[in-house]
VEXTIDREN-942031 format. One record per residue (C-alpha): residue in one letter; chain; z, x, y. Coordinates in Angstrom, 1 decimal, padded with zeros to 4 digits, always signed. Example, Ala and Ser with C-alpha at 12.3 -4.5 7.8 and 13.67 -1.06 7.14 Angstrom:
(a; A; (+007.8; +012.3; -004.5))
(s; A; (+007.1; +013.7; -001.1))
REM end
This chain:
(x; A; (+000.0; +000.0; +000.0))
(x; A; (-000.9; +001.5; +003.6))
(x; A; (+000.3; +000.6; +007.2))
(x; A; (-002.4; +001.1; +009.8))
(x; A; (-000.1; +001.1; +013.3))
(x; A; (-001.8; +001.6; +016.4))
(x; A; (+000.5; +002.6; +019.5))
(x; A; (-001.3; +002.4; +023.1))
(x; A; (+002.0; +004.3; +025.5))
(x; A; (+004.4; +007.4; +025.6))
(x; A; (+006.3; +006.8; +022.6))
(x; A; (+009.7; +008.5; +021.2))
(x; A; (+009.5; +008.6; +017.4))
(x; A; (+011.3; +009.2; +014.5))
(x; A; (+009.4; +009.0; +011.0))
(x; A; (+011.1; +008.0; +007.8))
(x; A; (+010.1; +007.7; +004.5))
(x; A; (+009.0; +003.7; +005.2))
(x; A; (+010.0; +003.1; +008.9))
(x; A; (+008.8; +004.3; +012.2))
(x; A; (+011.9; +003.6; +014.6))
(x; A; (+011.2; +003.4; +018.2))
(x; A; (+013.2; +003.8; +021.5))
(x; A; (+015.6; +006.8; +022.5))
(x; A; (+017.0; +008.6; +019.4))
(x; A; (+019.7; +011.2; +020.5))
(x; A; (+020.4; +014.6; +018.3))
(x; A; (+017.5; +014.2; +015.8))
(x; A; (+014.0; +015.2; +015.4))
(x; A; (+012.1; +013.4; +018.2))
(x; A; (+008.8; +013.9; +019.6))
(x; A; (+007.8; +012.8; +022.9))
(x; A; (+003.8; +012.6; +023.4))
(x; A; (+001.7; +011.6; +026.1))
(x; A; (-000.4; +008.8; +026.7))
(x; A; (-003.1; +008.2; +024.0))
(x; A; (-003.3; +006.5; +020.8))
(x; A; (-002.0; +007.4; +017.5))
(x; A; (-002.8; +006.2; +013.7))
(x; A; (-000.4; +006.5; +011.7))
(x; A; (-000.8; +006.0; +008.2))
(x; A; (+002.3; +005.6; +005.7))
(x; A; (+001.7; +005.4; +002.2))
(x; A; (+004.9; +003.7; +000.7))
(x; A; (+004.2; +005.1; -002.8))
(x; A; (+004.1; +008.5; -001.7))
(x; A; (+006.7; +008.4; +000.9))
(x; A; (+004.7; +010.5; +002.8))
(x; A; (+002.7; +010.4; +006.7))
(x; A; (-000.3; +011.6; +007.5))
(x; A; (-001.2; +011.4; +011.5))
(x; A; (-004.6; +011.8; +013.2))
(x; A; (-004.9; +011.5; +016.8))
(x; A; (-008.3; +010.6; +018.6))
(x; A; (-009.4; +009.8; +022.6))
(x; A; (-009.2; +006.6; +024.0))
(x; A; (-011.2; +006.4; +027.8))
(x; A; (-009.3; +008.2; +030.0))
(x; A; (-006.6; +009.3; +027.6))
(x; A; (-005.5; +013.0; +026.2))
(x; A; (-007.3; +014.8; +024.1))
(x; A; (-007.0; +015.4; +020.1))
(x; A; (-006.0; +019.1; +020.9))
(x; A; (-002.8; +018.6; +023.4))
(x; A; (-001.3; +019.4; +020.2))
(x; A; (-002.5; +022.9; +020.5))
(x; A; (-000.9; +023.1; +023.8))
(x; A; (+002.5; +022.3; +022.7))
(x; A; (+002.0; +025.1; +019.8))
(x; A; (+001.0; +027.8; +022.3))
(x; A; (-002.8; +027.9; +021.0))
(x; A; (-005.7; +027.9; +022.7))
(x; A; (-008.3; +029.6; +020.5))
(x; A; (-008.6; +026.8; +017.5))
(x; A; (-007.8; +023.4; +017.1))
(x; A; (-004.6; +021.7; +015.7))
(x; A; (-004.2; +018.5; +013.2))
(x; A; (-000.8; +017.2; +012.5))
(x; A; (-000.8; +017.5; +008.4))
(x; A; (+003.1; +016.2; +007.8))
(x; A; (+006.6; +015.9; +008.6))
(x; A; (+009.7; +015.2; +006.3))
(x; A; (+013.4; +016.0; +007.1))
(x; A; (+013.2; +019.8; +007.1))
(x; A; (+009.3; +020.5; +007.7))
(x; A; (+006.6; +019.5; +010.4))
(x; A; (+002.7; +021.5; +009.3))
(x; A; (-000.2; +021.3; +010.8))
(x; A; (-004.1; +022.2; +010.1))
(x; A; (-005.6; +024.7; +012.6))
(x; A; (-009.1; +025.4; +012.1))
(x; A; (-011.8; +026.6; +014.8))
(x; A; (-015.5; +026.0; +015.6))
(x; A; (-018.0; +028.6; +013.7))
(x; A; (-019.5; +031.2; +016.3))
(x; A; (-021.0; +034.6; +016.8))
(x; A; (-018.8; +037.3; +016.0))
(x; A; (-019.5; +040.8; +015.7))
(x; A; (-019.3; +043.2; +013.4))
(x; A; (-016.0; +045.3; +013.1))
(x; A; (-018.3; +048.2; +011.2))
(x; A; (-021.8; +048.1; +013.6))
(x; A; (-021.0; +046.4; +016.5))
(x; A; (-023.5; +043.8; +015.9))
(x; A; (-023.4; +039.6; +016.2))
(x; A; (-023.4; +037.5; +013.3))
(x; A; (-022.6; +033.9; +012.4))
(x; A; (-023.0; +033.9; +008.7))
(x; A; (-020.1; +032.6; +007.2))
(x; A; (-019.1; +033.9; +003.5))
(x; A; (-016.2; +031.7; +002.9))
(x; A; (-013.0; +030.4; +003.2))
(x; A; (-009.3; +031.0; +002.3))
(x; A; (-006.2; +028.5; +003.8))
(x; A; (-003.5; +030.8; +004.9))
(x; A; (+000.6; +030.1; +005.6))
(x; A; (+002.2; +031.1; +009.0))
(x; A; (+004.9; +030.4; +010.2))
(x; A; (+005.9; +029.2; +013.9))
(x; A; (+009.0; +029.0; +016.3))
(x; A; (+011.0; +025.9; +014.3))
(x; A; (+010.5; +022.6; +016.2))
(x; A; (+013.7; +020.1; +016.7))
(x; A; (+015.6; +022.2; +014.0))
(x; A; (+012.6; +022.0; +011.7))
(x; A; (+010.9; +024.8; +010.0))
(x; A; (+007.2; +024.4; +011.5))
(x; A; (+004.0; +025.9; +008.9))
(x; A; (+000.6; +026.0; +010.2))
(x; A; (-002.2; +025.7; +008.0))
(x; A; (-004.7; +028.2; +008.9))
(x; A; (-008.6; +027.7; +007.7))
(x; A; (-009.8; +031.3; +007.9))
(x; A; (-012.8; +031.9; +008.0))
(x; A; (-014.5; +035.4; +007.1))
(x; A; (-018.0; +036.7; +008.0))
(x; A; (-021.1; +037.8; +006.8))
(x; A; (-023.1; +040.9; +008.6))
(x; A; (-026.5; +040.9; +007.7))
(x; A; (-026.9; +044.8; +009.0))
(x; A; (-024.4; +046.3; +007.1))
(x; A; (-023.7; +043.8; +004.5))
(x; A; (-019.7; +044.3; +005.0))
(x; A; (-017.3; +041.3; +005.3))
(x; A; (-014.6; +040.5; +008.1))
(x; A; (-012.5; +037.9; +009.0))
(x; A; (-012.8; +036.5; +012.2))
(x; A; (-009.7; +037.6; +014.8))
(x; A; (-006.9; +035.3; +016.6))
(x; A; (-004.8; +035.4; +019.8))
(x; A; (-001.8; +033.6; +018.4))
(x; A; (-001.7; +035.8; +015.0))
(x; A; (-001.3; +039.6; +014.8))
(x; A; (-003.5; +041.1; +011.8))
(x; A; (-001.8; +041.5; +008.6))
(x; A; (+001.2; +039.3; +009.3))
(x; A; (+002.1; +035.5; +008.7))
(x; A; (+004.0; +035.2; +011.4))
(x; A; (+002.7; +033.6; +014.9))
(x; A; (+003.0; +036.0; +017.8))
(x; A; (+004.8; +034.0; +019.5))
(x; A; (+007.9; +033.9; +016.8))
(x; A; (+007.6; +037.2; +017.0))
(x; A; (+008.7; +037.2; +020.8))
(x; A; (+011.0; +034.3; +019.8))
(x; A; (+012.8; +036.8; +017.3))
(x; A; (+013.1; +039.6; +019.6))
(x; A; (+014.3; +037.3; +022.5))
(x; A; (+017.4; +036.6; +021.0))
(x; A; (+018.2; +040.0; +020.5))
(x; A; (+019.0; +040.0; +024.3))
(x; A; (+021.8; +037.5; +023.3))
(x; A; (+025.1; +038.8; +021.5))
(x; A; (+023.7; +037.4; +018.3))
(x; A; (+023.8; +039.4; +014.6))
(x; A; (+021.0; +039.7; +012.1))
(x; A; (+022.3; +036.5; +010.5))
(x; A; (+022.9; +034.4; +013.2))
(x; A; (+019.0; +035.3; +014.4))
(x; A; (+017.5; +034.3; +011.1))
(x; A; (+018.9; +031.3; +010.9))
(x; A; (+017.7; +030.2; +014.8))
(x; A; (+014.6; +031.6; +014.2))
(x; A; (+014.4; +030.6; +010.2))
(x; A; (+013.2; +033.5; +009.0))
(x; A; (+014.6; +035.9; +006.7))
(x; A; (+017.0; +038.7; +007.8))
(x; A; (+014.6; +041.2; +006.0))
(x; A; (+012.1; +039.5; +008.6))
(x; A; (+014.3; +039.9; +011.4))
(x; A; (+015.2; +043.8; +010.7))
(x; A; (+011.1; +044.2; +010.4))
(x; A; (+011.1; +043.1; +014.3))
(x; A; (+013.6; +045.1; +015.3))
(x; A; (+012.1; +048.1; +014.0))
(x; A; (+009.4; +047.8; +015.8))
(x; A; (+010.7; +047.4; +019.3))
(x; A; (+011.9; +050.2; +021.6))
(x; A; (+013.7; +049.6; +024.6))
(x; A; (+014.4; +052.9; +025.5))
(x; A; (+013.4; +054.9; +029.3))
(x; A; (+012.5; +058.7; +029.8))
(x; A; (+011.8; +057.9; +033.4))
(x; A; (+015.2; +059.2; +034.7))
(x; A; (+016.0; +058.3; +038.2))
(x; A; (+018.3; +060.4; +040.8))
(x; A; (+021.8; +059.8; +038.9))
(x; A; (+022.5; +060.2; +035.5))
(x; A; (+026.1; +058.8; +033.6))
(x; A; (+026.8; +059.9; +030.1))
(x; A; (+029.6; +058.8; +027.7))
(x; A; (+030.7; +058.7; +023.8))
(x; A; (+031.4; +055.8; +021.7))
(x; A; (+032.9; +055.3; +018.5))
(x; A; (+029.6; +053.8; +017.1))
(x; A; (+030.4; +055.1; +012.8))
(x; A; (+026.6; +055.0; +012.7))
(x; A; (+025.3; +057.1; +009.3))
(x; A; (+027.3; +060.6; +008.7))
(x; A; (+028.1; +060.6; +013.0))
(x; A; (+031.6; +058.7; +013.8))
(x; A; (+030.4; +059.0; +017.8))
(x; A; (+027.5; +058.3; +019.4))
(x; A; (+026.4; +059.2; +023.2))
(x; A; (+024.6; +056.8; +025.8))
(x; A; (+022.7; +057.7; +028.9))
(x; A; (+022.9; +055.5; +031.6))
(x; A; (+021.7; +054.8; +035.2))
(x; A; (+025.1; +054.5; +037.2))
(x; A; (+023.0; +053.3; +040.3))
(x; A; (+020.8; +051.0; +038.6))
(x; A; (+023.2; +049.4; +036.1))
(x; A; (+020.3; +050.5; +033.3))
(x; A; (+020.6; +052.1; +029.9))
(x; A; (+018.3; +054.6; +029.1))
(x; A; (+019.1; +055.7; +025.6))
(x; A; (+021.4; +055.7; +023.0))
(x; A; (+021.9; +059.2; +020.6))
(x; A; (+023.2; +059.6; +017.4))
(x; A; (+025.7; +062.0; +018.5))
(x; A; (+028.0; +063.4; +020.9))
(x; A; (+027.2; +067.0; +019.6))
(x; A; (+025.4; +069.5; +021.8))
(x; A; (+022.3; +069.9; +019.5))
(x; A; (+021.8; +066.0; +019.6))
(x; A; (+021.7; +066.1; +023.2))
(x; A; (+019.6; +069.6; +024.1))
(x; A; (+017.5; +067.4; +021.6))
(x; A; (+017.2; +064.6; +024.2))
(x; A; (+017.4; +066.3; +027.3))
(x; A; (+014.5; +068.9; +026.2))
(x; A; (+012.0; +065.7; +025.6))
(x; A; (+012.1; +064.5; +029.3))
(x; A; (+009.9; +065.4; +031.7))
(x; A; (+011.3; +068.8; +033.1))
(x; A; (+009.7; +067.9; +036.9))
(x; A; (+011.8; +064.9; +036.8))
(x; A; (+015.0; +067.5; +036.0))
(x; A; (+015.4; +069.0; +039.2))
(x; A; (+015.2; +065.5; +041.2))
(x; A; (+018.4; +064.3; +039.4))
(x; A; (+021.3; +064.4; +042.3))
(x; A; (+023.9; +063.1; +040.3))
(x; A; (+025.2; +063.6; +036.9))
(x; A; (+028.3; +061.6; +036.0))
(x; A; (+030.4; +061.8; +033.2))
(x; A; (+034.2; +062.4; +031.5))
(x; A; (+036.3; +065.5; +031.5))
(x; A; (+034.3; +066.2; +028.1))
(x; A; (+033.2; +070.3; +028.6))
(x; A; (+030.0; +069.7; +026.1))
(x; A; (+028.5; +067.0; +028.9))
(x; A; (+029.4; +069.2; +032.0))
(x; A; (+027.7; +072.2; +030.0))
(x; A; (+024.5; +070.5; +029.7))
(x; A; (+024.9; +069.2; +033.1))
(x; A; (+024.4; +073.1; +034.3))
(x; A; (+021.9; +074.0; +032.0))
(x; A; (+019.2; +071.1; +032.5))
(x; A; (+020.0; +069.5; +035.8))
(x; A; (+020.6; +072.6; +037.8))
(x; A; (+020.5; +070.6; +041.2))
(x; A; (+022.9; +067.7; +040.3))
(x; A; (+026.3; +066.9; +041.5))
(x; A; (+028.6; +067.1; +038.5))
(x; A; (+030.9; +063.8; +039.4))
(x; A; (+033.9; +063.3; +037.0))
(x; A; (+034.7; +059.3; +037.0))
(x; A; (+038.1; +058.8; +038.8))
(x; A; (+039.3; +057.2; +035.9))
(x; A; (+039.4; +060.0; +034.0))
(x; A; (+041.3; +062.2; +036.2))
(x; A; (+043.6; +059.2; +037.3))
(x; A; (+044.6; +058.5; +033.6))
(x; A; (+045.8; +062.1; +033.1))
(x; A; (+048.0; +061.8; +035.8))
(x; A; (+049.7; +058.5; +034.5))
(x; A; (+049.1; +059.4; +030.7))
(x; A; (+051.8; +062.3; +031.7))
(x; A; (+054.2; +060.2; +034.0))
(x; A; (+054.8; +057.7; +030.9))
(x; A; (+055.3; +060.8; +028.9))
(x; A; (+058.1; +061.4; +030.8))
(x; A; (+059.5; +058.2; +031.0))
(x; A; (+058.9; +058.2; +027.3))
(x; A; (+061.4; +060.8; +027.3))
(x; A; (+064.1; +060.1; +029.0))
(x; A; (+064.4; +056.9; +027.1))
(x; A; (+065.0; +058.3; +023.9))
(x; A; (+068.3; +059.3; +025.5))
(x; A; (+069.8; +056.8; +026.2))
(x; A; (+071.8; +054.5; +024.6))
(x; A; (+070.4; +051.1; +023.4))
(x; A; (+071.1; +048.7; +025.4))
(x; A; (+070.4; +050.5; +028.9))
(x; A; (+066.9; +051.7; +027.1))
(x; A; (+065.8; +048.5; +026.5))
(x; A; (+066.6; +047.3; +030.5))
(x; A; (+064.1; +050.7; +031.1))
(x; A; (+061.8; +049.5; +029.0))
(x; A; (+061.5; +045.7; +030.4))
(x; A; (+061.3; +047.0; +033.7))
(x; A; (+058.4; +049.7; +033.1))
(x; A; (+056.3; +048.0; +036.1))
(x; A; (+059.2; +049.0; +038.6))
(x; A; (+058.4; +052.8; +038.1))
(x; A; (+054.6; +052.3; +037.2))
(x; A; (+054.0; +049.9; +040.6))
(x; A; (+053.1; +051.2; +044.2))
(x; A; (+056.7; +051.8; +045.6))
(x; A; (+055.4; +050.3; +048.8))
(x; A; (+054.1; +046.9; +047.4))
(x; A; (+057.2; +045.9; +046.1))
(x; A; (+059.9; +043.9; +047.4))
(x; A; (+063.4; +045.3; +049.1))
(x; A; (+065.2; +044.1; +045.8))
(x; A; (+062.9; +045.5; +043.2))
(x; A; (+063.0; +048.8; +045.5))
(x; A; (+066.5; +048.7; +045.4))
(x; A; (+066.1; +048.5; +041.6))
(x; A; (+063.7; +051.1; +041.5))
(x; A; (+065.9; +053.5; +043.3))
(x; A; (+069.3; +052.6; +040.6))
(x; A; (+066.7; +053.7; +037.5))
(x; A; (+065.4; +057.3; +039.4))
(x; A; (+069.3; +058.2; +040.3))
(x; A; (+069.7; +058.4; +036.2))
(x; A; (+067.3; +061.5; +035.4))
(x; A; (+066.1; +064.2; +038.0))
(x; A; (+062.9; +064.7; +035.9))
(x; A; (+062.2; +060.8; +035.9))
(x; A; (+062.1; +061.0; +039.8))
(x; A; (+060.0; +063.9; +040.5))
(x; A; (+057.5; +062.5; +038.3))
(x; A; (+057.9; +059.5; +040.1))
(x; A; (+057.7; +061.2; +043.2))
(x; A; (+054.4; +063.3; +041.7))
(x; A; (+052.7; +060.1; +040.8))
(x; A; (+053.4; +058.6; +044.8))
(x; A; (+051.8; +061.7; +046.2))
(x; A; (+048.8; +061.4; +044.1))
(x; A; (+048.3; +057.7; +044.6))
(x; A; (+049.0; +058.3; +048.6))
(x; A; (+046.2; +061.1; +048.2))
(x; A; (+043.5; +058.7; +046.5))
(x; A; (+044.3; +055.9; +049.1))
(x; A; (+043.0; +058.3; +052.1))
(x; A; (+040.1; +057.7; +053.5))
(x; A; (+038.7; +061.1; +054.9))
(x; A; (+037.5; +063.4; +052.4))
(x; A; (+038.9; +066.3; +054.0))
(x; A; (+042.3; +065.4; +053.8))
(x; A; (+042.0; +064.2; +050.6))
(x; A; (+040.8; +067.6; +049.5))
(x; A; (+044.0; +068.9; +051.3))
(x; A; (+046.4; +066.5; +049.6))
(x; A; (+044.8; +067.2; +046.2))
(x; A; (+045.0; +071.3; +047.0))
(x; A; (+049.1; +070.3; +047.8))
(x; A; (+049.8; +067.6; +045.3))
(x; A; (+048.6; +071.0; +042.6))
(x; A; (+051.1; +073.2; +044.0))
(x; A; (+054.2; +070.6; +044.0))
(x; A; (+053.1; +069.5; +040.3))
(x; A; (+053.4; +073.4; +038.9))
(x; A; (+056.9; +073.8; +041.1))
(x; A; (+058.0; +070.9; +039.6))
(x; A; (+058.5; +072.6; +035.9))
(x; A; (+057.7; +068.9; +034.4))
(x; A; (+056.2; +070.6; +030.9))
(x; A; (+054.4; +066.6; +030.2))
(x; A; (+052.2; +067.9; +033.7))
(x; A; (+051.1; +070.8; +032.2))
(x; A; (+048.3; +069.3; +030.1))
(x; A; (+047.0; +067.4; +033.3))
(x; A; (+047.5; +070.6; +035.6))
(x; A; (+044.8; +072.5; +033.4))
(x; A; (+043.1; +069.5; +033.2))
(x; A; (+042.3; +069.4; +037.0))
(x; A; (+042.4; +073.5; +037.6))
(x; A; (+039.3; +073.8; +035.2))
(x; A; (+037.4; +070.7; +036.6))
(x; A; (+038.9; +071.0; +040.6))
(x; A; (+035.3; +070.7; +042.0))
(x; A; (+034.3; +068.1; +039.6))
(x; A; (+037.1; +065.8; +040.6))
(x; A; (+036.4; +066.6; +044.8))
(x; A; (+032.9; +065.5; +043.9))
(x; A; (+034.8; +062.0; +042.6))
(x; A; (+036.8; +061.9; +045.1))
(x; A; (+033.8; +062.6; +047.5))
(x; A; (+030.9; +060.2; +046.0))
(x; A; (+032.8; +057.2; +045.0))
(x; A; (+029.4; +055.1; +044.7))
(x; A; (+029.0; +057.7; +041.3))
(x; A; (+030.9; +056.5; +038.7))
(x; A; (+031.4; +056.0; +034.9))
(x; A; (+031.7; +052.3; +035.5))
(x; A; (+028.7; +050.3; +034.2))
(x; A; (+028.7; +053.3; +031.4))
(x; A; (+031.8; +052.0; +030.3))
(x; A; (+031.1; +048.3; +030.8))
(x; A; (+027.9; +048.9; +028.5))
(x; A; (+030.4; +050.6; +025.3))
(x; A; (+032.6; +046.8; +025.8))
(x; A; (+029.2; +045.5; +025.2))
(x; A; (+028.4; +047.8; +021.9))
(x; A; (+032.2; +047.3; +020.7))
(x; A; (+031.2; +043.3; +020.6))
(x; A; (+027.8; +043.6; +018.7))
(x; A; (+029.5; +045.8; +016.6))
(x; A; (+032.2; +043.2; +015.8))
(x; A; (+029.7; +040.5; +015.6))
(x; A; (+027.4; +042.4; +013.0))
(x; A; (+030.8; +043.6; +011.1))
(x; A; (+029.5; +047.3; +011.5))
(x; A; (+025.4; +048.7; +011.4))
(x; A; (+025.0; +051.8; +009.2))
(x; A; (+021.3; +051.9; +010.1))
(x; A; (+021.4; +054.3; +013.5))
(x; A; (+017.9; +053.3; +014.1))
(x; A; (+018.3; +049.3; +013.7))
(x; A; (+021.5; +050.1; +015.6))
(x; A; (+020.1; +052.1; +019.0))
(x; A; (+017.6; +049.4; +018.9))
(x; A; (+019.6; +046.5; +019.4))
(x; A; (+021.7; +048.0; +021.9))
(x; A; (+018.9; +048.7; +024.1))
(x; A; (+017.4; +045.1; +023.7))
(x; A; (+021.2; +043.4; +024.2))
(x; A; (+021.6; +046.2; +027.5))
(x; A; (+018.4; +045.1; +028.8))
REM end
């Protein structure tokens, strides 16, 4: 038995096995078409739909189908649709083609072969399109060819635009799984597109940042990334933190572009400030102020860490509640709380001179001329070393092997590790999201697409 149901408007549908239900359907597989009319044939033994479309006067065309599907070189016919599929024929008119082999024009066809490919799902249905190719005949040279497409890429079964749809969501936090099942494909699939993409820049600009993260990527437990501080742009991601991985990298760029860097930026790490000298000879060396401000506190909690363990239970944990008296500005906090402040220094001499080390330093960071912050720096040293605090030590040489590093921070505060480190939060959440990518290629790939 067959129902023959012709439909002259804009209709919203939703096709069962028997029924065609019309009117606004919300969270299910709808289509909305323009004006023209439809047949639609249902053939209740079969359970199944076959739809045709066709011009009426001034209606739209067969071939708006194509538009929704992105194709504009062959012609579209809906074929199906059940819960979880929607296909479609695509076939195209026979013309002259020439001749991959000697370049010549020929229309001979030598036959035929229906291929599978798959498209971008449509209202969380997996979408096939049923390709008619056709291959040719040259008469010249008596070799055979098949005739070429702009919404396919040779050899694959894939649309090209799926392909774009796959690699799109890798600028979302999404892992290999979550992307298969968007774009229902397989993950196998979905690793094939990611090999093939690269992401990465060799056109360095006038700044360069560079930083390690704990990336457990093959045999290497840290990797390095180079990033634009300026321009808020990854440019690469290595393997490793290791000298020979990055006199690797650095030898690859364009050496005119080496002397136009101004700025290199990085962490108190002597393998980065080594390469620093040896390939950008005319660049600031700017260690990030956070670096040089954490060793500072790092050895002020040392000593409060210290003292603590002297004292007797109950008067160590009142210390230890009220850590953000000693670790706050002494100037932004209220006349109680000061008073506070001053009752927990009178107990160890060490504990205020550190205190009174870490109020310089702040003081020093908050001044505005770079002159007299060199001055402060150049006095805050010497009162550090007459101090004797032995938790300072490791900070002291810290800043006496780096000093003009840390004047250059001080100086050019628009330099910084900043959007380095902002781009390793980043990695840290793909990496939880992917629950850890041993493949370093796959790996350096999607960070540069997610950094993008």
């Amino acid at each position: 038995m067959h129902l023959l149901l012709i439909v002259f408007a804009s209709v919203n549908f939703l096709l069962t096995q028997d029924i065609i239900y019309f009117g606004s359907i919300i969270n299910v597989g709808v289509w909305h078409l323009p004006i023209s009319t439809f047949f639609i044939t249902i053939n209740k033994k079969t359970s199944k739909s076959q739809f045709s479309t066709t011009t009426l006067g001034r209606g739209v065309h067969m071939n708006d189908l194509a538009k929704i599907l992105g194709i504009y070189d062959a012609k579209v016919n809906l074929k199906s649709i059940n819960d979880h599929t929607i296909s479609f024929y695509i076939y195209t008119d026979t013309k002259p083609h020439i001749c991959p082999h000697c370049n010549l024009y020929t229309s001979k066809v030598h036959d035929y072969r229906m291929q599978k490919i798959k498209d971008i799902p449509l209202h969380n249905k997996s979408c096939i399109l049923f390709l008619n190719k056709r291959r040719y005949h040259c008469s010249e040279c008596g070799k055979h060819f098949y005739e070429s497409y702009d919404f396919i890429a040779k050899y694959l079964h894939r649309t090209k635009r799926l392909t774009k749809f796959i690699a799109g969501s890798f600028f979302d936090t999404l892992n290999i799984k979550q992307v298969s099942i968007r774009a229902n494909v397989s993950s196998h699939t979905v690793y094939k597109v990611l090999s093939t993409h690269n992401n990465s820049s060799s056109k360095i600009g006038e700044s360069i940042s560079i930083d390690e993260f704990k990336g457990n990527v093959g045999i290497e437990k840290y990797q390095s990334i180079i990033v634009d501080p300026i321009k808020h742009k990854v440019l690469d991601v290595l393997y490793s933190r290791k000298s020979t991985c990055l006199v690797e990298y650095f030898k690859s760029l364009d050496k005119s572009r080496h002397m136009k860097v101004k700025y290199f930026s990085c962490d108190m790490n002597k393998t980065f400030i080594d390469m620093a000298k040896v390939y950008f000879p005319n660049a600031k060396i700017v260690i990030d102020r956070y670096h040089f401000i954490r060793q500072v506190y790092l050895a002020f909690e040392n000593v409060r860490k210290r003292i603590q363990k002297n004292m007797a239970a109950s008067l160590m944990k009142y210390y230890k509640r009220s850590k953000s008296l000693i670790t706050k500005r002494k100037s932004k906090l209220p006349s109680d709380s000061k008073s506070a402040l001053e009752l927990m220094l009178e107990y160890s001499e060490d504990l205020r001179k550190a205190h009174f080390i870490k109020e310089l330093f702040v003081d020093m960071l908050e001044e505005n001329s770079y002159s007299k912050q060199r001055q402060l720096l150049r006095e805050w040293l010497l009162e550090v070393e007459s101090s004797g605090i032995k938790e300072f030590k490791v900070a002291i040489t810290a800043f006496r092997n780096n000093y003009s590093y840390i004047l250059n921070g001080l100086k050019y505060r628009h330099i910084s590790n900043g959007p380095t480190e902002g781009f390793n939060n980043k990695i840290k959440v793909l990496k939880r999201i992917s629950y850890g990518i041993r493949n370093f290629k796959y790996f350096r790939n999607r960070i540069l697409m997610a950094m993008t």
